[in-house]
C-alpha positions as CSV (number, residue, x, y, z in Angstrom):
1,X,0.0,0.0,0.0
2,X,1.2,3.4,-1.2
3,X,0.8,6.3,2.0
4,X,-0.9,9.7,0.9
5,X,-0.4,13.2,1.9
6,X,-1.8,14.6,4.1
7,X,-2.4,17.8,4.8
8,X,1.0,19.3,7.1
9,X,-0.8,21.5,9.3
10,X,-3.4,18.6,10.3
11,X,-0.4,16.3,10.7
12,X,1.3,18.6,13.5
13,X,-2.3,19.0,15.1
14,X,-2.5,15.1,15.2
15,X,0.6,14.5,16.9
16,X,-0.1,17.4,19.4
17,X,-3.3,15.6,20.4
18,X,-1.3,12.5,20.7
19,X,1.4,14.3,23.5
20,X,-1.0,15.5,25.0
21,X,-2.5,12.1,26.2
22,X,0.2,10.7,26.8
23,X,1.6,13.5,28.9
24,X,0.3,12.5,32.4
25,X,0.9,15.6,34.6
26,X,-1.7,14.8,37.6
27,X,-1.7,13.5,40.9
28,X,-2.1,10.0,40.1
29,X,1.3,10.2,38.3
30,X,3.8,8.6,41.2
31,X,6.9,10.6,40.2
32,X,4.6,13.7,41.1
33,X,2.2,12.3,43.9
34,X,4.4,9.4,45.7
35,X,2.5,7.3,48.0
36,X,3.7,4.2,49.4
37,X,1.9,1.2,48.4
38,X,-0.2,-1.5,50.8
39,X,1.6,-4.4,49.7
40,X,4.8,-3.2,48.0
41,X,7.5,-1.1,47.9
42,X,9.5,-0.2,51.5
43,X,10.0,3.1,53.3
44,X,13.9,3.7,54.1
45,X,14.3,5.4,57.4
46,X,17.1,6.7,59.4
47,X,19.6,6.9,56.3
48,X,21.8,9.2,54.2
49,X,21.1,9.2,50.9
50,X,24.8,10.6,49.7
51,X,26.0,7.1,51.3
52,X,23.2,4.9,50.1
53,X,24.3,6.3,47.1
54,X,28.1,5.6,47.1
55,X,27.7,2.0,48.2
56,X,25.2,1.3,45.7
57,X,26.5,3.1,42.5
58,X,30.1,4.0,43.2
59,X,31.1,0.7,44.9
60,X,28.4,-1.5,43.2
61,X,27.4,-3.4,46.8
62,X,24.7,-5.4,47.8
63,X,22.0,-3.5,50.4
64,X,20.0,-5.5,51.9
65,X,16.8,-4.5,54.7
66,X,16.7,-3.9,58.4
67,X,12.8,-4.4,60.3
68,X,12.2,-1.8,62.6
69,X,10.7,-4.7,65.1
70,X,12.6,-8.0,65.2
71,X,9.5,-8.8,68.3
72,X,7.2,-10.1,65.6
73,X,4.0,-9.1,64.6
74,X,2.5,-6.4,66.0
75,X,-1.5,-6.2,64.3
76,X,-1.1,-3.1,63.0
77,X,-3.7,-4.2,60.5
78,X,-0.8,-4.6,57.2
79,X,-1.8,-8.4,57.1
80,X,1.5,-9.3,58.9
81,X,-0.5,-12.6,60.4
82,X,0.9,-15.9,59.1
83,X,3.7,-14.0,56.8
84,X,6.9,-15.2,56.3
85,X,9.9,-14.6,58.9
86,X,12.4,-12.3,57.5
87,X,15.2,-14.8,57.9
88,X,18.3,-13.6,60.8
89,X,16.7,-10.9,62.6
90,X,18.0,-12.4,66.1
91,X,21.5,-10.0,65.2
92,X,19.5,-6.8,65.6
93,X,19.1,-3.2,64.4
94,X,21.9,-1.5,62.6
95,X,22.0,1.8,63.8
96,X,25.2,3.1,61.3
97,X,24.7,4.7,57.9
98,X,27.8,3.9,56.3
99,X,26.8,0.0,56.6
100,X,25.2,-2.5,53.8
101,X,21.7,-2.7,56.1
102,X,18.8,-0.4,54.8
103,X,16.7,0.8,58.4
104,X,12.7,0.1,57.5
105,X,10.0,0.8,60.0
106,X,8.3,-2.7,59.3
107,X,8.4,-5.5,61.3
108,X,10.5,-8.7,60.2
109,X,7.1,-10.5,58.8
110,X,6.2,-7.3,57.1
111,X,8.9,-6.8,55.9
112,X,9.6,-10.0,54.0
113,X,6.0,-10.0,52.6
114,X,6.3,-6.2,51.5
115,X,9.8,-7.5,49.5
116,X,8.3,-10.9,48.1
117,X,5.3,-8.7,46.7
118,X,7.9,-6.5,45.4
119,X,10.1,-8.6,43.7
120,X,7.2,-10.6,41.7
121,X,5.9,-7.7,40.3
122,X,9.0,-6.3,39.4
123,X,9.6,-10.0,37.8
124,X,6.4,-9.8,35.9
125,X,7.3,-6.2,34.5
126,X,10.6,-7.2,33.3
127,X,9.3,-10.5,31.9
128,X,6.5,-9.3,30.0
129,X,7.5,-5.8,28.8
130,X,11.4,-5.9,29.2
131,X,11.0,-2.7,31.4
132,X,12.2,-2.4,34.8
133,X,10.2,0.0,37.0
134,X,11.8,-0.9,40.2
135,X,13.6,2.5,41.4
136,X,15.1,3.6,45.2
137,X,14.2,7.6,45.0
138,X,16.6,9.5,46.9
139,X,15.1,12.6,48.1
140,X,11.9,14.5,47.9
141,X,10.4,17.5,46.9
142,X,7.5,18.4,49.3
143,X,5.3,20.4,46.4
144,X,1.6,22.4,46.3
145,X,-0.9,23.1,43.5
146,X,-1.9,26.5,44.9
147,X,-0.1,28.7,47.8
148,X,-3.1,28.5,49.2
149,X,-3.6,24.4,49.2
150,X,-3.0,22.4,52.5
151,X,-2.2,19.3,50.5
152,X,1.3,19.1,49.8
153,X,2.7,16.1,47.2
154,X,5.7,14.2,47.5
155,X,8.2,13.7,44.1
156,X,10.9,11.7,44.2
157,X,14.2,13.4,42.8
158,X,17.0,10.8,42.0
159,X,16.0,7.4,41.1
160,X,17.9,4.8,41.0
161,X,17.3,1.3,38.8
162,X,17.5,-1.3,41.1
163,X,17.3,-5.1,41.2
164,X,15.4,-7.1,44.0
165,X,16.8,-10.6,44.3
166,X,18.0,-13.3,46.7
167,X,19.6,-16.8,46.1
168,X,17.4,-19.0,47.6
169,X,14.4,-18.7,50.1
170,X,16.1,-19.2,53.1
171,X,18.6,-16.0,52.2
172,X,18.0,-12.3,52.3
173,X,16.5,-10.1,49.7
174,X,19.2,-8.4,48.5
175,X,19.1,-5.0,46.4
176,X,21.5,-3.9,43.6
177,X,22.2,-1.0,41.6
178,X,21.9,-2.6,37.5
179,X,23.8,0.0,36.0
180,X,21.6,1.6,33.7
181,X,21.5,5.0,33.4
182,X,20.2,7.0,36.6
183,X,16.5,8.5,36.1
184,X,16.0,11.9,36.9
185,X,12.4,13.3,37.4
186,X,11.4,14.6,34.1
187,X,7.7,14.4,34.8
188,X,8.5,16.7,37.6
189,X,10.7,19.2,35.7
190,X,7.9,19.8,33.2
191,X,5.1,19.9,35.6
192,X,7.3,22.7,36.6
193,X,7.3,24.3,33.8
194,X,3.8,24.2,32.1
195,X,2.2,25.0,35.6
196,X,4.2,27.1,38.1
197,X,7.0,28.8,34.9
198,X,10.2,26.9,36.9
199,X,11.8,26.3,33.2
200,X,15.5,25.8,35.3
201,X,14.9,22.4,36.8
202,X,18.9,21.1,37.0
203,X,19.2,18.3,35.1
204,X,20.8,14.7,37.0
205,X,24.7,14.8,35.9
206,X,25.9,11.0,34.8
207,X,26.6,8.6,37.9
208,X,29.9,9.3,38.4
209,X,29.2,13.2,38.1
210,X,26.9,13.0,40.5
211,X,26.9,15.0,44.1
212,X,23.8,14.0,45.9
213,X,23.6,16.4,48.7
214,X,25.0,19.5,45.5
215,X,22.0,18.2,43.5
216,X,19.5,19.1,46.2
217,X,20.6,22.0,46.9
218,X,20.7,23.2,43.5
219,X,16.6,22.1,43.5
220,X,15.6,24.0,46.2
221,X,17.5,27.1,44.6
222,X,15.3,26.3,41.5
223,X,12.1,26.3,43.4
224,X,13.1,29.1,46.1
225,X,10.2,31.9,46.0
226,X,7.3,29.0,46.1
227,X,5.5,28.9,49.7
228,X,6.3,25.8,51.7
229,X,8.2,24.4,49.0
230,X,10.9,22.1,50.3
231,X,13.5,19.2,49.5
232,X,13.1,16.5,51.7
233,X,16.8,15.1,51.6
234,X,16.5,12.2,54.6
235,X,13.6,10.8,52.3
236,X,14.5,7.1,51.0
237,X,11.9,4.6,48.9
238,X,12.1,1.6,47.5
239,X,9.1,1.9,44.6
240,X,8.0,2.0,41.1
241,X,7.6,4.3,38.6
242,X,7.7,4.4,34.6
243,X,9.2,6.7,32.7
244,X,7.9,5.2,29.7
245,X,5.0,7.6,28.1
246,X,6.9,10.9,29.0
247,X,10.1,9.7,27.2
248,X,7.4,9.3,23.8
249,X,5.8,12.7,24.6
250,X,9.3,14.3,24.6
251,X,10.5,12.2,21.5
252,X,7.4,13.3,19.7
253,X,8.3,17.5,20.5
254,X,9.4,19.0,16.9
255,X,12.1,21.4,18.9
256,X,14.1,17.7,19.8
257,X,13.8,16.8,15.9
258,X,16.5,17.3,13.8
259,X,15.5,18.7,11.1
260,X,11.5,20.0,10.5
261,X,10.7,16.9,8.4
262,X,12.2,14.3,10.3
263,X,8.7,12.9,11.3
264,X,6.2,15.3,9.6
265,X,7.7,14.4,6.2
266,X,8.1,10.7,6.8
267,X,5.7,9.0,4.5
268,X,4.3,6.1,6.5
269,X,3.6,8.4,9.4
270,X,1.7,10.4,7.0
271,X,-0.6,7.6,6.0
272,X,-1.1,6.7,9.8
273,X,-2.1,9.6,10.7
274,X,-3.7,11.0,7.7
275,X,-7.6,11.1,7.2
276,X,-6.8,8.9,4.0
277,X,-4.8,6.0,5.1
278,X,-2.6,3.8,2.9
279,X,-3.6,3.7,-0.4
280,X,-3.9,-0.1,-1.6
281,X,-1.1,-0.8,-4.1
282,X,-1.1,-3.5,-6.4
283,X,1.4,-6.8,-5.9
284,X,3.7,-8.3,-8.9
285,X,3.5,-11.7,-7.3
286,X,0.9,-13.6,-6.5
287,X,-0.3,-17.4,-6.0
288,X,-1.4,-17.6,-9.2
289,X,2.2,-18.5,-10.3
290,X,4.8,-20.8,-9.1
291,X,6.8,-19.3,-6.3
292,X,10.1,-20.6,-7.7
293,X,9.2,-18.5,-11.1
294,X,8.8,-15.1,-9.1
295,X,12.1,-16.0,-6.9
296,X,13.8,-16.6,-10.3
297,X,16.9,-13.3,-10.3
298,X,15.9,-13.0,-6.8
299,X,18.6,-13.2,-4.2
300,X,16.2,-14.0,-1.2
301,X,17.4,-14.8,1.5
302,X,15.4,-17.3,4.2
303,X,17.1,-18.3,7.2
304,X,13.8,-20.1,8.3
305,X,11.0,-22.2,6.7
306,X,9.0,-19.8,5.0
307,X,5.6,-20.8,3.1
308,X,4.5,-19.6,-0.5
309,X,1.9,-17.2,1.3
310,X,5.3,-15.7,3.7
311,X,7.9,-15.7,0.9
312,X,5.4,-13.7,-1.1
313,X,4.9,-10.9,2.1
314,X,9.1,-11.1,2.1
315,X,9.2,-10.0,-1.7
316,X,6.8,-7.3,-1.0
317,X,8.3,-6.1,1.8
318,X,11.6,-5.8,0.1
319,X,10.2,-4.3,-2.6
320,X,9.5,-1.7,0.2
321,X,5.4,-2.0,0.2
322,X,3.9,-0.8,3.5
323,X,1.7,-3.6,4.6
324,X,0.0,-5.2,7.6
325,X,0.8,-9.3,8.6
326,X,-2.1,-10.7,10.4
327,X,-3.2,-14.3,11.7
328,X,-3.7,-16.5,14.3
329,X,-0.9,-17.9,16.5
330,X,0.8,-20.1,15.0
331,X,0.9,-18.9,11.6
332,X,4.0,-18.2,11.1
333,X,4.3,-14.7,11.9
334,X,7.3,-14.6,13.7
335,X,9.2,-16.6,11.0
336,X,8.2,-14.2,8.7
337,X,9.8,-11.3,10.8
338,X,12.8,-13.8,11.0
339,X,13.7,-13.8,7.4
340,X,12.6,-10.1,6.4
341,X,15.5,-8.9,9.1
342,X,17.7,-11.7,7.0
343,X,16.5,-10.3,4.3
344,X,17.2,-7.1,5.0
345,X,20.2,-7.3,6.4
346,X,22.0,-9.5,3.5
347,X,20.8,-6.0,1.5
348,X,22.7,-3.6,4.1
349,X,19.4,-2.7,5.2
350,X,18.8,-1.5,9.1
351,X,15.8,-3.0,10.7
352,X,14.3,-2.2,14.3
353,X,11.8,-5.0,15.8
354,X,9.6,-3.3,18.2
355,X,7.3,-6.0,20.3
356,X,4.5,-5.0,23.4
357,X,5.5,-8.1,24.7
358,X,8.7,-9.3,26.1
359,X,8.1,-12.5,24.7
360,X,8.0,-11.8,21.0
361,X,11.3,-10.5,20.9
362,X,12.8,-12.9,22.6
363,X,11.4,-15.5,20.3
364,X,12.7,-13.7,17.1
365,X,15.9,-13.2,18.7
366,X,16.4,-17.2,19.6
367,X,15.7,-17.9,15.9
368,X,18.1,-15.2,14.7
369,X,21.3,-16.5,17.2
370,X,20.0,-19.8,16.3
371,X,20.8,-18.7,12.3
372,X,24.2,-17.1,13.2
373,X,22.8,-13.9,13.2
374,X,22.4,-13.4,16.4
375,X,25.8,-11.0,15.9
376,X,23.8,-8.5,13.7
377,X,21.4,-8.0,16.6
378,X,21.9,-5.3,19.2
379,X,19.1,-5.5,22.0
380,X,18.2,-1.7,22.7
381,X,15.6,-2.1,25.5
382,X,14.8,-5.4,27.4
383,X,15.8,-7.0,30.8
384,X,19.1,-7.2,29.9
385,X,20.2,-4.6,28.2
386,X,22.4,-1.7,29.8
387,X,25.6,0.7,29.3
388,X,28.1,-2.3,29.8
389,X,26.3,-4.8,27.9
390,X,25.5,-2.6,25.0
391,X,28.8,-1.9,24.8
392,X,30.1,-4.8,25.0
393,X,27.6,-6.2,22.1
394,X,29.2,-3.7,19.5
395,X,32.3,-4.7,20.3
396,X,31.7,-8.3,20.2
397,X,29.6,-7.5,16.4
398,X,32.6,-5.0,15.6
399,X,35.8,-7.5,16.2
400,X,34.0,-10.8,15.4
401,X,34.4,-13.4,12.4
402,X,31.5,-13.7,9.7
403,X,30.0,-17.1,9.8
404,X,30.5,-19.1,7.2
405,X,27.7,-21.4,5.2
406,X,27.2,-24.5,6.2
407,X,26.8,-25.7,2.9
408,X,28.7,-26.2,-0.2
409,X,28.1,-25.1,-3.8
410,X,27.4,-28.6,-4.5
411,X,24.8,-29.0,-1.7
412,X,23.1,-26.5,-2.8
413,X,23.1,-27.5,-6.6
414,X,21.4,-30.9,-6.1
415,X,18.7,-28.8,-3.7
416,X,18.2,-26.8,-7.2
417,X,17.5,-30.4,-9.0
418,X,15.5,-31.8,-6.3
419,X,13.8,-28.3,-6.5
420,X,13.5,-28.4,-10.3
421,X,11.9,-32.2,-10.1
422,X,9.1,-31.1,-7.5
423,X,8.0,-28.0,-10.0
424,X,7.9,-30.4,-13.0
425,X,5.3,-33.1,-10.6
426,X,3.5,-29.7,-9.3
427,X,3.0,-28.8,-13.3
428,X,2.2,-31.9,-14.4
429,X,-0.4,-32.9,-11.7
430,X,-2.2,-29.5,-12.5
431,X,-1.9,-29.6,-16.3
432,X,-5.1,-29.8,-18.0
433,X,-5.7,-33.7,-19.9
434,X,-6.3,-33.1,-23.6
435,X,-9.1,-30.8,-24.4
436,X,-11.2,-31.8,-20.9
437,X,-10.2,-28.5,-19.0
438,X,-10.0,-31.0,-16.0
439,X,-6.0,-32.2,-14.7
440,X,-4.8,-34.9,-12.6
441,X,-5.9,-32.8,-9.3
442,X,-9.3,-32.4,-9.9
443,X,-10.4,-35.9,-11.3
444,X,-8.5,-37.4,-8.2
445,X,-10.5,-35.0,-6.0
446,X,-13.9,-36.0,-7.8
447,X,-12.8,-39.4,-7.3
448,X,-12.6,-39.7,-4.1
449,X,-15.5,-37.3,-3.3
450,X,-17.7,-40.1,-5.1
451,X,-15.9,-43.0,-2.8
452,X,-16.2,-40.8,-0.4
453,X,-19.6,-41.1,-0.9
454,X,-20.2,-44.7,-1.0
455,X,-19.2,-45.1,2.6
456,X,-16.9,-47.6,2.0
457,X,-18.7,-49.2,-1.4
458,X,-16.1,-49.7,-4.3
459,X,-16.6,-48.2,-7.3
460,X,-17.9,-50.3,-10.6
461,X,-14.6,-50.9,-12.7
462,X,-15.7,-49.0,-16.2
463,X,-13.5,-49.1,-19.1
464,X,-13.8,-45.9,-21.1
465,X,-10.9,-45.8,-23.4
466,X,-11.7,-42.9,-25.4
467,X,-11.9,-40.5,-22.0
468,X,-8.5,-39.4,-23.0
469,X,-9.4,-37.4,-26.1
470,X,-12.7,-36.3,-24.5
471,X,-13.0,-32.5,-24.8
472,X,-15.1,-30.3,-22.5
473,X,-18.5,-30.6,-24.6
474,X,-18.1,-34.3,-24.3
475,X,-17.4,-33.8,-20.5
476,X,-21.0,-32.0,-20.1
477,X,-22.9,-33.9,-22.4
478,X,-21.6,-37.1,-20.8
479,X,-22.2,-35.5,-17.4
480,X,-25.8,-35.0,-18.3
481,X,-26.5,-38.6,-19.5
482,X,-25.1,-39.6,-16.3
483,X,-27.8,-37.6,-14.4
484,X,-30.5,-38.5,-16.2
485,X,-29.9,-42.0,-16.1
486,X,-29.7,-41.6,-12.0
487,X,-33.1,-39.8,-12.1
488,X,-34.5,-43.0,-13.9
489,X,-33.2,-45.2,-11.6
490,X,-34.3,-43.1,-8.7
491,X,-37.5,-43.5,-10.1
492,X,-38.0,-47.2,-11.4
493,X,-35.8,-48.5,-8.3
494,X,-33.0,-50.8,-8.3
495,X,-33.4,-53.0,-11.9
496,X,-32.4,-56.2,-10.4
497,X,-35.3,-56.2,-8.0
498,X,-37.3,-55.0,-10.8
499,X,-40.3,-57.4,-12.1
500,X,-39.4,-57.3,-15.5
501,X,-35.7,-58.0,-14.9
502,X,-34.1,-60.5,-17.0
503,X,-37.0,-59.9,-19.5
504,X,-35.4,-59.2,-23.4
505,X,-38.5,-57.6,-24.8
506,X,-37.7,-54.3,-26.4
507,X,-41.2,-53.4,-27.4
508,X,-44.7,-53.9,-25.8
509,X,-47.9,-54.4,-27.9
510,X,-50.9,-53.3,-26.9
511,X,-52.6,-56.6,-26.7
512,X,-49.0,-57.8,-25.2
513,X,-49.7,-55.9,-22.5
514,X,-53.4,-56.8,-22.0
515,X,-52.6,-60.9,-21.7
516,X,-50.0,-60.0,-18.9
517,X,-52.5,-58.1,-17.1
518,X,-55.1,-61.3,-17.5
519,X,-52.4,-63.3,-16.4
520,X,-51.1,-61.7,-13.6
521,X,-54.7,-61.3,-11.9
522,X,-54.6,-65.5,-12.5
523,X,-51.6,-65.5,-10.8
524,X,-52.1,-67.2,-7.1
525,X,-51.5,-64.9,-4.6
526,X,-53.2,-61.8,-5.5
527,X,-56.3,-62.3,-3.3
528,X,-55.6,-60.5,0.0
529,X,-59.6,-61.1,1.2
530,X,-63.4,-60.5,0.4
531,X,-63.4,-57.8,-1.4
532,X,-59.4,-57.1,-1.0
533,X,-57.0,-57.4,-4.4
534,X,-53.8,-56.4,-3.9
535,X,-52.1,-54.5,-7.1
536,X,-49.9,-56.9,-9.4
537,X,-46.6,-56.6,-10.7
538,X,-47.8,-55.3,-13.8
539,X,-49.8,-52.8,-12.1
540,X,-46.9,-51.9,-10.5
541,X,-44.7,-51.6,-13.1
542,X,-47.6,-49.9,-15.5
């Protein structure tokens, strides 16, 4: 399908519309309104954030979590009753801030159920989105609608992407920094600016730039003048939050593009978003045709099985047609994504695979590593995907050796015969016999739709020499005798069990016909009773 043009000025408006939804800048947003969670997340108390900060990022240690009550339960209605035992609470509260032990105001049971909750959820995100949402926000700005509002909202200002984990049940949950890059609050920083004119937020420095306590400082300055505005810089969380929508709302602002037609010029966005649509664009292949004709001068590459139906999408697609693949699961979709990134790639081509779900990718990734491609591939945004391991990807695809393919010239030439033998069967079984218009295909298909039919009967053996030069008038005509000869029988029932069977009379007389009659009424058995005659074969047959 060829896109159309639409209009530019309706285009712009279109994509305005579309930031604005997925700008969130309310209260329910939790990097402007934190509140802890009833079952998940956990409130760090009685820390320093600048040294939370050095052991987790700068020295890459293990934290792991302190109850506030190593008594046990204490009912204070959290669901604490029958929770697991946060295992080796008997050593006590660590009361130190430079040591590896988080302080929490939960008790032991609480905690461990607050941190199970925690880390399945986080699982689940990662597993079926690639995303991690699991942050610990360092500090907190303590934030009003209106000077004259007494409901103040906390927003967390440096997050940190974390990973909960432990190594069996019996041990500690454990939390790690996972060395992505560090998130800074840009939900906040334009909340800032579209409602209250603060267009200086200070942006978060890299990780090994960064000066915790300097960085909260340099917020307060920004929001100094506002009424009861305040950074909270004692305030520690363990939560989530997504980043996710505001990252496309920013990608999607023309004053981050490039150039002025980087998006608003790109012709498959104007068909999306264009009152027109794609424009449907006719096909040079089709299944009309042998598939091994229309690959003929085509270097097509197919790392995968691939149907007639898939190749034919492939040759599309690289003939650079817009289209939508659709079907059921298990059709074959996924292969077909498999060998148009071959495809494209053995042209020089760049492709980017975008999936909702974690799951799709990592099924088209399998296939390609399985294929030797798995080189060409650099994974941009899943669970494990971050500054190190990106790096070390393009260096691994940079420095490494080209695969070689597994098969020989000669291999592939007697694939080409067996290829070339398989057409000439496909050709011959659907190549019309003589003048009939019918082939081998359709009279088998007839055939066994009449066997079919029997239930299990055999068909009469009938020797019709002269089928083979039959054309398609003597098809019809013979078709029709055969009909009417099944409405007679139909009609006259089964000749065997007829009364004149075995008879070789040709022609009845009229006086033939009236000494059978005498005769038949003779016949014993055709009294039934006073008064009763029952009708006699000749009746019957008359």
């Amino acid at each position: 399908m060829e896109p159309s043009r639409p209009n530019r000025n309706t285009l712009a408006s279109t994509i305005e519309i579309a930031r604005r939804d997925l700008l969130d800048l309310g209260l329910r947003n939790t990097l402007l309104n934190y509140r802890p969670l009833r079952a998940k997340g956990v409130e760090v108390v009685d820390e320093k954030p600048r040294e939370i900060f050095r052991l987790l990022v700068r020295e890459e240690k293990k934290l792991t979590f302190l109850p506030g009550d190593i008594a046990g339960p204490t009912g204070d209605g959290n669901g604490a009753e029958g929770q697991l035992t946060q295992p080796g609470d008997e050593r006590g509260i660590a009361a130190k801030h430079t040591d590896s032990r988080l302080q929490t105001t939960h008790t032991s049971t609480q905690l461990q159920s607050r941190l199970l909750a925690t880390y399945h959820a986080a699982r689940t995100s990662m597993e079926e989105q690639g995303v991690n949402t699991l942050y610990l926000a360092l500090g907190m700005l303590s934030w009003r609608e209106g000077d004259n509002s007494d409901k103040f909202s906390q927003a967390p200002l440096i997050l940190i992407p974390v990973e909960l984990g432990r190594s069996d049940a019996r041990d500690r949950f454990h939390l790690r920094y996972t060395g992505d890059e560090l998130g800074e609050n840009v939900s906040l920083a334009e909340k800032l600016k579209q409602s209250f004119g603060i267009k200086k937020f200070p942006e978060l420095p890299d990780a090994d730039d960064v000066d915790v306590d300097d960085y909260f400082q340099k917020v307060q300055r920004s929001v100094i003048g506002r009424s009861g505005w305040k950074v909270d810089t004692d305030a520690v969380a363990l939560g989530f939050f997504s980043f996710a929508k505001f990252l496309m709302y920013r990608d999607l602002d023309p004053n981050t593009w490039p150039a002025a037609d980087a998006i608003l010029g790109h012709g498959i966005l104007q068909s999306l978003l264009g009152e027109d649509g794609f424009q449907p664009a006719s096909s040079k292949y089709g299944e009309d045709r042998l598939l091994d004709d229309q690959l003929r001068n085509r270097d097509v590459v197919q790392v995968v099985d691939s149907d007639s139906s898939q190749t034919l999408a492939i040759l599309d697609a690289l003939d650079g047609h817009t289209m939508v693949i659709q079907g059921p699961p298990g059709t074959g979709k996924s292969q077909t994504i498999v060998n148009l990134i071959a495809g494209a790639v053995g042209e020089g081509k760049r492709v980017l695979f975008v999936a909702e779900k974690m799951a799709a990718l990592d099924v088209v990734k399998r296939r390609l590593d399985h294929a030797g491609l798995g080189g060409a591939c650099l994974e941009l945004h899943s669970n494990r995907t971050n500054k190190k391991s990106i790096i070390e990807a393009l260096r691994h695809t940079a420095l490494g050796e080209r695969q070689a393919s597994p098969r020989s010239r000669a291999e592939l030439s007697m694939l080409g015969d067996s290829r070339d033998r398989l057409n000439a069967y496909c050709n011959a079984v659907n190549e019309p016999i003589g003048d009939s218009l019918e082939n081998p295909c359709t009279a088998y298909g007839k055939l066994l739709g009449a066997q079919t039919a029997l239930k299990g009967l055999e068909l009469p053996q009938v020797q019709m020499g002269a089928v083979a030069v039959w054309t398609a008038e003597n098809m019809v005509r013979r078709t029709q005798l055969v009909v009417q000869l099944q409405d007679r029988v139909l009609r006259s029932g089964v000749p065997m069990r007829h009364p004149f069977w075995g008879s070789r009379l040709t022609v009845l007389l009229p006086t033939d016909r009236d000494e059978i009659r005498n005769l038949c009424l003779r016949a014993p058995g055709n009294v039934r009773g006073p008064g009763v005659r029952s009708q006699s074969p000749v009746e019957l047959a008359m």
